[in-house]
Structures are given as C-alpha cells and as structure tokens.
SERO-4910 file (N, C-alpha, C, O; in steps of 0.05 Angstrom, whole numbers):
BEGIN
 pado doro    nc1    nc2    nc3   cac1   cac2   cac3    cc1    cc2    cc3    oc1    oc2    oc3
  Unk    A   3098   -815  -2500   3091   -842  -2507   3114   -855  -2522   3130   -843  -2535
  Unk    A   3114   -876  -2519   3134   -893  -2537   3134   -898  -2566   3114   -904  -2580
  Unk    A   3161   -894  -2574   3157   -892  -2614   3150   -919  -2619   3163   -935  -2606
  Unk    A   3138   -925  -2631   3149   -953  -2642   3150   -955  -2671   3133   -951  -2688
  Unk    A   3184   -963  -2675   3198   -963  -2703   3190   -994  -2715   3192  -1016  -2705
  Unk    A   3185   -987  -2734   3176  -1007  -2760   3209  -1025  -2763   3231  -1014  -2767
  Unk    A   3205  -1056  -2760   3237  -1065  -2765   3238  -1064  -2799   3221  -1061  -2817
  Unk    A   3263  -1069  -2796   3267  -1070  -2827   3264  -1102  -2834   3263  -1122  -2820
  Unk    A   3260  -1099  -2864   3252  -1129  -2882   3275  -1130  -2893   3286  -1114  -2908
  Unk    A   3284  -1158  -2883   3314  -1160  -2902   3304  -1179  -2940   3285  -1191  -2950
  Unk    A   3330  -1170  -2947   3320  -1183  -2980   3315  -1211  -2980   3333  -1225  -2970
  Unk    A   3286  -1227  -2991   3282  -1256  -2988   3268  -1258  -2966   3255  -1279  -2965
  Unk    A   3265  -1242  -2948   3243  -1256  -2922   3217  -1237  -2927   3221  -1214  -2935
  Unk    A   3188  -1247  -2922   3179  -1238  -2926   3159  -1230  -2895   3136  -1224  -2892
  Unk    A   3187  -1233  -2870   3176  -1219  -2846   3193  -1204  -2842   3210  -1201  -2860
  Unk    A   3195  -1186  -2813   3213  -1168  -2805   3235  -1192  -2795   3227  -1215  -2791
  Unk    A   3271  -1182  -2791   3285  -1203  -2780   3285  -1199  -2752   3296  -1215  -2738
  Unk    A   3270  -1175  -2741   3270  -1178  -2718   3241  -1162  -2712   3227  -1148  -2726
  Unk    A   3240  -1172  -2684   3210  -1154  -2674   3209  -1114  -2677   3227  -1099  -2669
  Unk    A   3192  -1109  -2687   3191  -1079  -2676   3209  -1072  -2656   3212  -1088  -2638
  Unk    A   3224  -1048  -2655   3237  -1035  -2644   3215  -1018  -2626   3197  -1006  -2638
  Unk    A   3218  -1017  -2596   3194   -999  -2583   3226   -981  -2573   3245   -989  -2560
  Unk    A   3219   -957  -2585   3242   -935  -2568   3231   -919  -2542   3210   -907  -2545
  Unk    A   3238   -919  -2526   3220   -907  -2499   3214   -870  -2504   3235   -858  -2505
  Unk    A   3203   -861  -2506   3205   -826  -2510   3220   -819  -2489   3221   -827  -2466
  Unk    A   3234   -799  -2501   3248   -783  -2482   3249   -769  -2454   3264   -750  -2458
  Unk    A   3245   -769  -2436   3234   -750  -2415   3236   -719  -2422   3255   -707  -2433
  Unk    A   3214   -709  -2413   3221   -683  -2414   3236   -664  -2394   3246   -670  -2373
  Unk    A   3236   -646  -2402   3259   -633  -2395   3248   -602  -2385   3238   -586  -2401
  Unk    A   3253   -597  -2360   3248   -575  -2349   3262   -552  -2359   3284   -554  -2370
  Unk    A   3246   -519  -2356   3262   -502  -2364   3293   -490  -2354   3304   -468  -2359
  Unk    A   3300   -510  -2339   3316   -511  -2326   3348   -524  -2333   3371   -518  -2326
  Unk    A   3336   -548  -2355   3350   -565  -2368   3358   -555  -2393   3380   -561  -2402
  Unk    A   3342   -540  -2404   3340   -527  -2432   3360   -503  -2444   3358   -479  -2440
  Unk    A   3382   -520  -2459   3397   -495  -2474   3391   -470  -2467   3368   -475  -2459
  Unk    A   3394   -449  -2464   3391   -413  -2459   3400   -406  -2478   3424   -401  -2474
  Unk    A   3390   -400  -2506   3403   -384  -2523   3391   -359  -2526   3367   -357  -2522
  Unk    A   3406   -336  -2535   3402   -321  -2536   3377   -311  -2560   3384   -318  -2583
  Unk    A   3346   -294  -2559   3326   -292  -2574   3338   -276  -2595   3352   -256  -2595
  Unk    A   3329   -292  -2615   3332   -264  -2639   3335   -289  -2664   3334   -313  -2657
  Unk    A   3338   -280  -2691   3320   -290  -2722   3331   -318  -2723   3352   -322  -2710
  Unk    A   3322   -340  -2737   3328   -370  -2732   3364   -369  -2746   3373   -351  -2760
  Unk    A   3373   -384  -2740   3404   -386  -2746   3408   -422  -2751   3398   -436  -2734
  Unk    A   3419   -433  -2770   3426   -454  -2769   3437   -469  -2749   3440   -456  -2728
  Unk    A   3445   -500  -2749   3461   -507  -2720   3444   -511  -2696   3421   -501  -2693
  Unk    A   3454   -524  -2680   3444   -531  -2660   3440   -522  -2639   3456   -503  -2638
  Unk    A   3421   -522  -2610   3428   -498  -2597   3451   -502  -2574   3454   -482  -2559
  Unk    A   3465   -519  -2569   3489   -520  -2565   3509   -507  -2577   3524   -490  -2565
  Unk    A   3510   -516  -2605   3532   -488  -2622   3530   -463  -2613   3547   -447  -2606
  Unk    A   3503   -463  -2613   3499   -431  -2613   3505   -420  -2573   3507   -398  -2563
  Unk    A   3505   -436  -2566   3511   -436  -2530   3536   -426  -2534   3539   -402  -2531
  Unk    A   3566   -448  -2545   3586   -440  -2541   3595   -419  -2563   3616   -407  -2560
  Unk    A   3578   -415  -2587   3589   -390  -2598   3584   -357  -2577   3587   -333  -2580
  Unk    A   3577   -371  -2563   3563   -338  -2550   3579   -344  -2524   3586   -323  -2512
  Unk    A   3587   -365  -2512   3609   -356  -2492   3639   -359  -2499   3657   -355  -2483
  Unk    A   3642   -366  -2524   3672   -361  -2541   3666   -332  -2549   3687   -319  -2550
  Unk    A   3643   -317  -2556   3649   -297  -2581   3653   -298  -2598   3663   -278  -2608
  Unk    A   3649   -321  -2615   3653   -332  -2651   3618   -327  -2663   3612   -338  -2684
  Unk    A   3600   -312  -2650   3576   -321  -2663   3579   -302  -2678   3568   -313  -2698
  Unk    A   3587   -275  -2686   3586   -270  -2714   3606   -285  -2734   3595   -288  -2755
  Unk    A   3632   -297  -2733   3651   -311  -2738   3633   -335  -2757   3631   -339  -2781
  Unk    A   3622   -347  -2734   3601   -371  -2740   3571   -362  -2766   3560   -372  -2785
  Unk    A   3570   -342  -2754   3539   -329  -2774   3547   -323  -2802   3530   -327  -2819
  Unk    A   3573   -313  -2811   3587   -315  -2828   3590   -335  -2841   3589   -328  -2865
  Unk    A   3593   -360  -2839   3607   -387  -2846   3576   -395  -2849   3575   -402  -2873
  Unk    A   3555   -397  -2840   3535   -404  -2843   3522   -385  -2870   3521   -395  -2892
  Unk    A   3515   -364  -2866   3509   -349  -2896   3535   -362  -2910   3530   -386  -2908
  Unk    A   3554   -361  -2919   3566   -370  -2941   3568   -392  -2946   3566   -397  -2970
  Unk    A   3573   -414  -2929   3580   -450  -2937   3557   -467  -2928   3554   -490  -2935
  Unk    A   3545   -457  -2914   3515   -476  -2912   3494   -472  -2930   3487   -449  -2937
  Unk    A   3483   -495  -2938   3468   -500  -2956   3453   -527  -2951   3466   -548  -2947
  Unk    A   3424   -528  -2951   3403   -549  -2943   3399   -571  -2980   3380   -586  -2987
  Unk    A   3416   -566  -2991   3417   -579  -3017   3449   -585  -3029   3467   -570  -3024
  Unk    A   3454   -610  -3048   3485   -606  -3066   3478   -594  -3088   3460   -598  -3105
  Unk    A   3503   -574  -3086   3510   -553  -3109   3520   -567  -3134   3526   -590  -3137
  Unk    A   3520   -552  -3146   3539   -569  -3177   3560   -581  -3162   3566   -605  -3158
  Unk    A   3575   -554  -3154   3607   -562  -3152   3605   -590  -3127   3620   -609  -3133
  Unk    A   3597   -592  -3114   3591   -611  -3093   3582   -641  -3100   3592   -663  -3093
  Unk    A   3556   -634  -3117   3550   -659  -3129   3570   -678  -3149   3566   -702  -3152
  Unk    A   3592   -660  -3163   3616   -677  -3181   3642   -683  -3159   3662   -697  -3163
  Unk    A   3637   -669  -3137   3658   -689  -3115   3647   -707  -3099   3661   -721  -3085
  Unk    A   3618   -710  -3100   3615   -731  -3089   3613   -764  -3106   3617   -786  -3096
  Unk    A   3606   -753  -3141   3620   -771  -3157   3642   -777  -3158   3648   -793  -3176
  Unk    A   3663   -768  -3142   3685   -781  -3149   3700   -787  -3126   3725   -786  -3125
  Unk    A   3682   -795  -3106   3690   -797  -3081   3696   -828  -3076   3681   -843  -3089
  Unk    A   3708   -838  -3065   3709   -869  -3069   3710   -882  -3033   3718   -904  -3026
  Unk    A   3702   -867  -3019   3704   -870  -2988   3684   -850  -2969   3685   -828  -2980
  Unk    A   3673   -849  -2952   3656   -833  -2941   3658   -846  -2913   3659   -870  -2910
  Unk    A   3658   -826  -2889   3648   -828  -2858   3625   -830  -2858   3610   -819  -2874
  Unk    A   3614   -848  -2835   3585   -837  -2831   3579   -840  -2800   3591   -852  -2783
  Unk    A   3559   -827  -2800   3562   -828  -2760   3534   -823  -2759   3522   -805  -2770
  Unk    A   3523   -845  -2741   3495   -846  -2734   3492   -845  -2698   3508   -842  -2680
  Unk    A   3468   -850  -2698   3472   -858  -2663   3443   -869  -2655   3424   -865  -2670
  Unk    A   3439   -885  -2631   3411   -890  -2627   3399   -877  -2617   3410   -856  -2613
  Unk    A   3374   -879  -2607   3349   -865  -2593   3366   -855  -2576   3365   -831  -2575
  Unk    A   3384   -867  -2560   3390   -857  -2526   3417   -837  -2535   3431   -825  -2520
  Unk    A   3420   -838  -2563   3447   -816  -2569   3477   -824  -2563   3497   -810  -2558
  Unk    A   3474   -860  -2566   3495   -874  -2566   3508   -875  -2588   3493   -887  -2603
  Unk    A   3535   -865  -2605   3539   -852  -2631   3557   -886  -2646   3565   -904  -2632
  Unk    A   3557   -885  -2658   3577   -901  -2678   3580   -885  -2703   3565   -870  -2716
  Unk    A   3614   -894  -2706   3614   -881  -2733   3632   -897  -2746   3653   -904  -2735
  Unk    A   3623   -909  -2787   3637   -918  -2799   3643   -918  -2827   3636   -896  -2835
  Unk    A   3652   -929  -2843   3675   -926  -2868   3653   -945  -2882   3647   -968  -2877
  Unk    A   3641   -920  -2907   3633   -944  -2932   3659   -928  -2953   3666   -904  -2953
  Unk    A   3668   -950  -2968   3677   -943  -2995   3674   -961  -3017   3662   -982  -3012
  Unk    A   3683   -959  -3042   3676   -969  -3063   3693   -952  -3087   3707   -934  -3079
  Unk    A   3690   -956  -3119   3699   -948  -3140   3688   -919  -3138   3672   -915  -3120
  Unk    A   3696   -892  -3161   3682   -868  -3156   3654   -878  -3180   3651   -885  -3204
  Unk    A   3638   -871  -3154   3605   -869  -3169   3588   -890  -3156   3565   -897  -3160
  Unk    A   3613   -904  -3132   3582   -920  -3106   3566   -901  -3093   3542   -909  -3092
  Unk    A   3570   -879  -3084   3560   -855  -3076   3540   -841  -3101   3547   -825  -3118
  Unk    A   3516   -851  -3097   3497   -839  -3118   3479   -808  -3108   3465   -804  -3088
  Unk    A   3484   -793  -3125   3462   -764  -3121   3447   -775  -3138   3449   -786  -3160
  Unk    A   3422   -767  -3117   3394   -782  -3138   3381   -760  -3155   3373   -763  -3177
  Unk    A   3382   -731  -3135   3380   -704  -3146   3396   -680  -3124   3412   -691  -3109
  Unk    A   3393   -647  -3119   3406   -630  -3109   3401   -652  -3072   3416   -657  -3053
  Unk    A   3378   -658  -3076   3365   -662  -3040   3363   -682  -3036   3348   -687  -3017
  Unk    A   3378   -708  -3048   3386   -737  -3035   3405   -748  -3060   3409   -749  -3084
  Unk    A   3418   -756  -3027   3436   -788  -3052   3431   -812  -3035   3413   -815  -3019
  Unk    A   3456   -831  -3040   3446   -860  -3036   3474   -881  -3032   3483   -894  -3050
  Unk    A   3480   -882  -3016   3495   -903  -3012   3489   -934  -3006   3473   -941  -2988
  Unk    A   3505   -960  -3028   3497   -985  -3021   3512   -993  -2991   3530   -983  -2978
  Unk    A   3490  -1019  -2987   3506  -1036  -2960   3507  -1061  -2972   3488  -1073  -2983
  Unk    A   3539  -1069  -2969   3534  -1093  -2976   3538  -1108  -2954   3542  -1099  -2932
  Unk    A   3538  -1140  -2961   3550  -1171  -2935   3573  -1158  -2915   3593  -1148  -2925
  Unk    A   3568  -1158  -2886   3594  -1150  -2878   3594  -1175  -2849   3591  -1199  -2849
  Unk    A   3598  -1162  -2835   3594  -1174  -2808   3568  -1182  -2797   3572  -1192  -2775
  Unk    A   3544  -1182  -2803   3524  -1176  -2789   3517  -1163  -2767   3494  -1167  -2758
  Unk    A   3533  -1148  -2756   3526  -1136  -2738   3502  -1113  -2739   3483  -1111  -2724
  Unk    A   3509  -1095  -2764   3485  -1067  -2771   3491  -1059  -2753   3473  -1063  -2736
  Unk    A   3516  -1043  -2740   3509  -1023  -2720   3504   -999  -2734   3489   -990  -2717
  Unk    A   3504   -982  -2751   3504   -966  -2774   3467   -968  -2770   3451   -957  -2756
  Unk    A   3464   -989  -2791   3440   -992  -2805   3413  -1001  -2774   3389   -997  -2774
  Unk    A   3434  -1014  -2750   3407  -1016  -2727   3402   -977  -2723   3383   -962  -2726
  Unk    A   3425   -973  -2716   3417   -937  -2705   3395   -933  -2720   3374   -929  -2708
  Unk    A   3395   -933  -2749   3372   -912  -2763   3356   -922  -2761   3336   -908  -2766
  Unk    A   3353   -949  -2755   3327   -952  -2755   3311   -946  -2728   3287   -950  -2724
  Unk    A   3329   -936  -2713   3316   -922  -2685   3316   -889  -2677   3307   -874  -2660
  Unk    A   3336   -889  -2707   3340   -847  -2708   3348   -848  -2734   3361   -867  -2739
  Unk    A   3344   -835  -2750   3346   -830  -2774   3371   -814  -2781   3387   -817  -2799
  Unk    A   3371   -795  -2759   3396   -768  -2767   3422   -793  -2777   3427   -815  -2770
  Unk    A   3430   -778  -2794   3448   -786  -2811   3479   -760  -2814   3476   -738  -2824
  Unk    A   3504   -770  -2801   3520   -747  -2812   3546   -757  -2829   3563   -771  -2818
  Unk    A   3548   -750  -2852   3567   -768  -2865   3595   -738  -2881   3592   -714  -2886
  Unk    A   3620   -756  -2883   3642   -734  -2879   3653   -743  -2905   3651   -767  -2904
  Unk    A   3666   -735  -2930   3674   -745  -2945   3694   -720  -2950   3691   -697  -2945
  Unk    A   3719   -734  -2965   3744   -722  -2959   3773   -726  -2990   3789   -745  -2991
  Unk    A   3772   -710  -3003   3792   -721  -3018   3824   -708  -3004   3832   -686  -2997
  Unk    A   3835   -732  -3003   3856   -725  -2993   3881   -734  -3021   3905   -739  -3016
  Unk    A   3872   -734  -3042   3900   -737  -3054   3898   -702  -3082   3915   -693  -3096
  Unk    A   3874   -696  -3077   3879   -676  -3112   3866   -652  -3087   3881   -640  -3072
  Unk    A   3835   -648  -3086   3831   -620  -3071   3844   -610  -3052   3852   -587  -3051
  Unk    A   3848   -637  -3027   3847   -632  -2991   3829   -611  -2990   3833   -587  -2986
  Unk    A   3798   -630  -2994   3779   -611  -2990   3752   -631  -2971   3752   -655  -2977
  Unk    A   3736   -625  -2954   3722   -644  -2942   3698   -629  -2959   3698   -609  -2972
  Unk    A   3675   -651  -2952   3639   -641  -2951   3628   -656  -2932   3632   -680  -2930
  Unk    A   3613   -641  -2915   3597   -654  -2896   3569   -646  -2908   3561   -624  -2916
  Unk    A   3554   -676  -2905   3529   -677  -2906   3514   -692  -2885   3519   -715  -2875
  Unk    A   3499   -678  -2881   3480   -679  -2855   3446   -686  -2864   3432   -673  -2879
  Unk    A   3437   -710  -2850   3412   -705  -2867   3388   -730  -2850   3391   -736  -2826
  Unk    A   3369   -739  -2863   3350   -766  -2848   3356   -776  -2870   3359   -765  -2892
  Unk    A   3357   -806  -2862   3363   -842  -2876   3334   -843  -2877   3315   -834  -2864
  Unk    A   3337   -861  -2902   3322   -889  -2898   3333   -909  -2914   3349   -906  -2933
  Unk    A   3319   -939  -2901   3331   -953  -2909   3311   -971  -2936   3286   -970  -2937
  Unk    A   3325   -983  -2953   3310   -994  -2979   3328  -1027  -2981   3352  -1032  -2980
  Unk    A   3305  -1043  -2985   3322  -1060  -3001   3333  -1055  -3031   3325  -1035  -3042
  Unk    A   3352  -1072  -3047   3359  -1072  -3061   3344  -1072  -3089   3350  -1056  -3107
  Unk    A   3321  -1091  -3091   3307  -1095  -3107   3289  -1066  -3113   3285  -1055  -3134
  Unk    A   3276  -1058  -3079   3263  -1038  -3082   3267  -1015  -3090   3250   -998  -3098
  Unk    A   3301  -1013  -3089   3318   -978  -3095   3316   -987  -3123   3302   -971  -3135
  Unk    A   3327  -1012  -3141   3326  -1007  -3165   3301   -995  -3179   3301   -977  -3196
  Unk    A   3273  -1013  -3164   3249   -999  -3175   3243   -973  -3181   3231   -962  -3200
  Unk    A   3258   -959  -3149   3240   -937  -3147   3259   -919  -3171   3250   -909  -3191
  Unk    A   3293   -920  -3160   3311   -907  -3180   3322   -919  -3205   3346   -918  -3209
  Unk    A   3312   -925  -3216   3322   -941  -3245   3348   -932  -3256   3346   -909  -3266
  Unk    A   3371   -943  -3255   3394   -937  -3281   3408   -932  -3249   3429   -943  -3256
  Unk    A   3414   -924  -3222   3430   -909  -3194   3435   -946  -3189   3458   -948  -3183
  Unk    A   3427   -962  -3189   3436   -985  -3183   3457  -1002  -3194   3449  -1024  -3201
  Unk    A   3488   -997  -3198   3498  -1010  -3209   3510  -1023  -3191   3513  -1016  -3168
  Unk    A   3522  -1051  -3205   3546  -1063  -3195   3569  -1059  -3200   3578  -1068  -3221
  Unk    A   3584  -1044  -3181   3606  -1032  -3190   3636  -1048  -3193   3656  -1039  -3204
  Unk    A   3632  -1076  -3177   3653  -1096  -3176   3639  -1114  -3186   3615  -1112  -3189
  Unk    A   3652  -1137  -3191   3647  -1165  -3197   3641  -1183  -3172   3661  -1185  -3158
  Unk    A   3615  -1200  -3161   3608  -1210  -3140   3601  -1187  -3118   3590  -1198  -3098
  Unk    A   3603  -1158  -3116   3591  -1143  -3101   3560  -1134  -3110   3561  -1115  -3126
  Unk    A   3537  -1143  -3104   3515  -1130  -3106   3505  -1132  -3073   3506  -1149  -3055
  Unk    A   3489  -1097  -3079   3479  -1093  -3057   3455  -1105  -3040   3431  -1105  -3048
  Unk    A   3465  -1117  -3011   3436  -1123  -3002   3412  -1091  -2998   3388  -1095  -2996
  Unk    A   3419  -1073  -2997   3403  -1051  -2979   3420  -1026  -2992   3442  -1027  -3002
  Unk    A   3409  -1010  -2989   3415   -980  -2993   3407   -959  -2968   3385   -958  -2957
  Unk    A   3423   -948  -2964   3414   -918  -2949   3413   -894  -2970   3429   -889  -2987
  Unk    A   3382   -878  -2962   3372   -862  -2981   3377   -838  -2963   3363   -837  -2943
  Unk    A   3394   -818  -2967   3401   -789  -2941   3377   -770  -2957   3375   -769  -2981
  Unk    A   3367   -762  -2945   3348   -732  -2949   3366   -707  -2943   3362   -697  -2921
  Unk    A   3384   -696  -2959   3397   -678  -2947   3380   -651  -2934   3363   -639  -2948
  Unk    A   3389   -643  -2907   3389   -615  -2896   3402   -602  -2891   3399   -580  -2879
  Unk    A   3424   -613  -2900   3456   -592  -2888   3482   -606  -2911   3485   -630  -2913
  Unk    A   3499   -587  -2926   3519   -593  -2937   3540   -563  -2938   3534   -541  -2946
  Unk    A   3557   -570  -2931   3575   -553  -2927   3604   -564  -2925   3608   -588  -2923
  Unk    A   3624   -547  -2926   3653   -547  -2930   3672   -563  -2906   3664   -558  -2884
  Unk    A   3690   -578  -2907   3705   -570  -2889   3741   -569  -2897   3758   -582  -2910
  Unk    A   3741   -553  -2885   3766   -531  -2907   3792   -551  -2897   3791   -566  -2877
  Unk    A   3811   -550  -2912   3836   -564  -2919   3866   -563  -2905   3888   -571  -2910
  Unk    A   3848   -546  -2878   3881   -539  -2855   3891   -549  -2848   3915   -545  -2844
  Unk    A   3876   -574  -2841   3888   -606  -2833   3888   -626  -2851   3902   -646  -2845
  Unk    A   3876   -624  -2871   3885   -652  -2888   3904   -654  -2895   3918   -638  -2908
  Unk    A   3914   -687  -2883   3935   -694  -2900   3942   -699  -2934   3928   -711  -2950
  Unk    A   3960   -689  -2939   3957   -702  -2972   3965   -723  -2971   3987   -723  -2960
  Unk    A   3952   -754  -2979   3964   -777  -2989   3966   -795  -3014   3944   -800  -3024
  Unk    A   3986   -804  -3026   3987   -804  -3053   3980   -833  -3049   3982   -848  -3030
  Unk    A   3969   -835  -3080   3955   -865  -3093   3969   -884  -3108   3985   -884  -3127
  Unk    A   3960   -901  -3093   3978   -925  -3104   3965   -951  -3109   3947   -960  -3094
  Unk    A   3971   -963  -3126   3957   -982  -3146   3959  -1008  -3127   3980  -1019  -3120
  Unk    A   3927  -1019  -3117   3939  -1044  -3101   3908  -1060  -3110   3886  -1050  -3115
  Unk    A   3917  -1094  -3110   3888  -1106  -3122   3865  -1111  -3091   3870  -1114  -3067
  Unk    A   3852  -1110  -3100   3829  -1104  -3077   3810  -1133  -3077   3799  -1142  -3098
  Unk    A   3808  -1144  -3050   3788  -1165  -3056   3763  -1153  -3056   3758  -1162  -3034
  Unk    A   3746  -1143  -3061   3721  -1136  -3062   3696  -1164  -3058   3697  -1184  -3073
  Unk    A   3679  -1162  -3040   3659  -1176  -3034   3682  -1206  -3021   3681  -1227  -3034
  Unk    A   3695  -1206  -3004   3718  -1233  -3001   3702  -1241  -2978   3694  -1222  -2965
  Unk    A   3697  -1262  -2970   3695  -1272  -2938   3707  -1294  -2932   3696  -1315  -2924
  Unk    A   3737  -1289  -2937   3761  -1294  -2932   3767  -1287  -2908   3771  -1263  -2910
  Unk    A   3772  -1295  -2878   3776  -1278  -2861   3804  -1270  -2862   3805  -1252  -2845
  Unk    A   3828  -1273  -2873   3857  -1257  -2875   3849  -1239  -2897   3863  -1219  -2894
  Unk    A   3834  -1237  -2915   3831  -1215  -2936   3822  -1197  -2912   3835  -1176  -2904
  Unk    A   3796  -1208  -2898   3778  -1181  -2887   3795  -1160  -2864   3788  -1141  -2850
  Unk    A   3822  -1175  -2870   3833  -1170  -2828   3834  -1181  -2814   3852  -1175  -2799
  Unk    A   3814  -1208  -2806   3819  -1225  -2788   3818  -1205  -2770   3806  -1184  -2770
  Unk    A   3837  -1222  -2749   3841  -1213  -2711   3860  -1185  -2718   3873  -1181  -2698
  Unk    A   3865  -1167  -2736   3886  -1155  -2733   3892  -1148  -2703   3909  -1158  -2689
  Unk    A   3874  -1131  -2697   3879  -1130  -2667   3874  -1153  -2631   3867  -1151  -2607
  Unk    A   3880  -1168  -2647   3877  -1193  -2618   3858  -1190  -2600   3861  -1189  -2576
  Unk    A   3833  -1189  -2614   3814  -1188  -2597   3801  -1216  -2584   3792  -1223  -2562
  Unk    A   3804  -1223  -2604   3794  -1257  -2603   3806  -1265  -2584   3830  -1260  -2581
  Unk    A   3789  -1285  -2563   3801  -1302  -2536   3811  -1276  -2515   3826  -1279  -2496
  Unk    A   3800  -1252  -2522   3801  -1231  -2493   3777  -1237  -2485   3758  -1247  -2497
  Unk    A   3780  -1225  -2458   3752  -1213  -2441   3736  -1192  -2462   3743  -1171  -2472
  Unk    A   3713  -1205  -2465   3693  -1171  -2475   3689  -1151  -2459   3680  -1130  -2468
  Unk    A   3695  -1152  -2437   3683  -1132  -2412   3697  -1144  -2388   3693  -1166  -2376
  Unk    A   3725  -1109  -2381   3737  -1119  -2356   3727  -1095  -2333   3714  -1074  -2336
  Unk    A   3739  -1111  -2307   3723  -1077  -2289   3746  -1052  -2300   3770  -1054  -2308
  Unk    A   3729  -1027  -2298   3743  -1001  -2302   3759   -992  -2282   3748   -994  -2260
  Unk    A   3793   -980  -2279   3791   -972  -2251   3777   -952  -2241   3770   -934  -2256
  Unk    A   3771   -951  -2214   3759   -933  -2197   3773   -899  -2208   3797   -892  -2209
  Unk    A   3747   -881  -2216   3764   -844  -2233   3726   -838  -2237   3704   -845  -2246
  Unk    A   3745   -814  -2218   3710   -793  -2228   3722   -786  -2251   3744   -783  -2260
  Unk    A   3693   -783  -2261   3676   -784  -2288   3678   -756  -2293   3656   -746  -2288
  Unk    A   3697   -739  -2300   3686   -712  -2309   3660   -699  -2325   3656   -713  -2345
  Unk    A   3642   -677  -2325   3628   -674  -2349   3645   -658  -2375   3666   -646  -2370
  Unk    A   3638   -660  -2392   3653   -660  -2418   3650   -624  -2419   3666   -611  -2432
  Unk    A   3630   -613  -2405   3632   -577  -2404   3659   -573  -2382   3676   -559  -2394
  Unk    A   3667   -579  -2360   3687   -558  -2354   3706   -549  -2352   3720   -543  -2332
  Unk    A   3710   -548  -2391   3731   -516  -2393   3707   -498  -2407   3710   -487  -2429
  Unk    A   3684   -496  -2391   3659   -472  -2399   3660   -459  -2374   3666   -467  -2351
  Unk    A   3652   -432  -2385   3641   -419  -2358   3614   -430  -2348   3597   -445  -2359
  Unk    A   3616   -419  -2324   3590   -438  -2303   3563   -425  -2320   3544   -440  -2318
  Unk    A   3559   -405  -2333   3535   -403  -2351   3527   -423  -2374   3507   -437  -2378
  Unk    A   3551   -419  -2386   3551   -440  -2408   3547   -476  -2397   3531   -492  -2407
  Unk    A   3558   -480  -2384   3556   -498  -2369   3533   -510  -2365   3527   -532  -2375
  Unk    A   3517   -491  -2346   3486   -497  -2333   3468   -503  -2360   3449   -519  -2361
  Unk    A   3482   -483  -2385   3454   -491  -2401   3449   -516  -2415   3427   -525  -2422
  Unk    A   3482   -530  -2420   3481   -548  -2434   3466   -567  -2429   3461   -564  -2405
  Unk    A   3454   -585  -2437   3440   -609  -2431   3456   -627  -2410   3480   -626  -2407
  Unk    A   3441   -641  -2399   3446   -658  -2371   3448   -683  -2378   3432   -696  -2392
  Unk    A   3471   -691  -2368   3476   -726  -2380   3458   -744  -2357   3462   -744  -2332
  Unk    A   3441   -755  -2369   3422   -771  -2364   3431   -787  -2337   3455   -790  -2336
  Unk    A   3420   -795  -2320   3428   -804  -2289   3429   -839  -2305   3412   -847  -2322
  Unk    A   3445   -850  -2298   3453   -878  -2298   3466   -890  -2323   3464   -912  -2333
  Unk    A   3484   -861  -2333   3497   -872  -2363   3534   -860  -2339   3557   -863  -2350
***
C-alpha cells in the first residue's frame, strides 16, 4: 500500500506548505531479485556490502573494521570532533532512491550532540528549493560525512533517521542547543539524526589544507556574495537530448554471481 508522509509545517503557517506526500510502496521483489548472502550470525552493513565482500574476499578484512570502528552511538572522543567541526556532508535520497548530497557549515558548535544517540543540525534561508529537507520527508535515512582536514585528517561518518523540527519547536523541546551563532542567522528548521552507525574514516586520502582568515557574509541574499551564476547556468537549456550510448549496469566488473544478486535497476529509470 502506499505511505503517506505527513508534509512538513513551515515556521508562521499554520497549514502544511504543501499537500501530503503519497510515496507509492515499493514492489516486491521475487526470490530471485534478492541479495544472496551468505547464512550465518547478523553482521552490520548492508546486504550488498556483504555481496561484494564475499566475492572480493575482504569479509573477514571487513568483520574486523566492523567489531572495532562501528558503533550505533558518539563516543567521547567523537562527540568533541563533532564540536568542533565547522562543515559537514550530508546525503539523503527519495522514496525511489534518487540521492542528493550537500554542504551545511557554520562556526564550531552549529553541529549540536543532543546526547551519545542524536545530534542536530540547523537549516537556515537558502534557495528554496529543500532538496535535502524534501528527501526526508519521503525517507528519513540520513548519511552525513564530516572531516577535519587542517589538525587530525581524520573523517566520521554518521549514519542515522532525520527528522525534521521547526525552530521554535527544537528550542522547546531542547532548551540552551539553540543558539545563534552569527549575527542575522537564525534558524528556520532543524534536522534531528537518531544515530545508528558512527564510525571512522581513516586519513589516506585527506588532503591537509591550511586556514586562512577571510570575512564571511553569513545569512547575505546578495546574489554576488551567494555566487551568483558562477557557473553560467542561467539563459542555458535545462534539459538537452543525451547522445545515443548504452547504459551499462554499474555491476560489470563483478562476477556473474555477484552480479545476479545485486538488486535490479528498476525498468524505466
């Protein structure tokens, strides 16, 4: 049957800004369609991971990394880098598993831990678009990447379900996590993560980049502060034809086992 998602109430209206979201349910999926993983005691990860750890040969490699750096809560040491984090990824996607992913930042301490098993990031005025904030409200999963690249070159990924709050309402519920951390930035909305996954991601690739003192317009809707056209999009076509190229599936460099099990990209995407 079909979900139907509750819209969100923006701050000041006292309707939804848009109608209910009806998400169609999924079709199901024959045993045929269905990952093949191998039986035996629950393991973190997805069953995809666990598909190509078993036709790479990394699943003890992997089972390793999982007992030691996964964790369904933030640790001490975790929770004081995420205070002092001043930028975070985040990557959502909708019902149909259409992904976006984008850049909140702010001073260190916009990134609130509320306790070990949620924090809280503000949203403020941007574009109106909400591609971010439409996803969750049609899927919740939440995966967000945060990264110091000038003192650790150390990442944390947290993985977890949103929700969304107005502003007024996060102050209620969390008293003293609501600050204004600039002058003219207060938040319309908050995202509240329920963490289920936080873990490492180690420093082989980060770049180191050093800090440098520059004044920041914060809250500007200036369009040369914001960027403007940097990239000349304005006065293009939104949509040209593609040339004519088969479409590869994204499995084959798998073996034809691995292959078969993965999930099936949906007929008419």
């Amino acid at each position: 049957m079909p979900l139907r998602i509750p819209a969100v109430v923006l701050p000041g209206r006292d309707r939804p800004a848009t109608p209910p979201v009806v998400v169609p349910a999924p079709p199901e999926r024959g045993v045929s369609d269905a990952p093949q993983v191998p039986d035996g005691p629950h393991r973190p990860g997805s069953a995809g991971e666990h598909v190509l750890q078993t036709e790479v040969g990394s699943s003890a490699r992997a089972g390793r990394f999982y007992d030691d750096q996964l964790r369904d809560r933030l640790l001490p040491r975790m929770i004081e880098f995420v205070g002092r984090m001043e930028m975070a990824f985040v990557a959502t996607s909708d019902a149909h598993g259409e992904c976006d992913s984008s850049l909140r930042a702010g001073p260190p301490g916009f990134l609130h831990v509320l306790d070990p098993y949620t924090l809280a990031y503000p949203e403020y005025r941007g574009n109106g678009v909400y591609a971010s904030l439409g996803n969750l409200v049609e899927n919740p999963h939440v995966g967000m990447l945060m990264v110091d690249f000038t003192e650790s070159l150390i990442g944390l990924h947290v993985n977890g379900r949103a929700r969304i709050m107005d502003d007024d309402a996060f102050r209620t519920t969390y008293p003293g996590h609501a600050r204004d951390h600039a002058a003219g930035r207060r938040a319309e909305r908050w995202v509240v993560v329920d963490v289920e996954e936080a873990y490492i991601h180690c420093r082989k690739h980060i770049p180191r980049m050093e800090r440098v003192t520059q004044r920041r317009a914060w809250g500007t809707d200036d369009p040369a502060r914001k960027g403007g056209d940097f990239f000349g999009a304005k006065g293009t076509e939104p949509r040209v034809p593609r040339p004519s190229r088969r479409r590869f599936p994204s499995t084959t460099h798998l073996g034809a086992g691995a292959s078969r099990t993965l999930r099936r990209r949906p007929h008419g995407r």
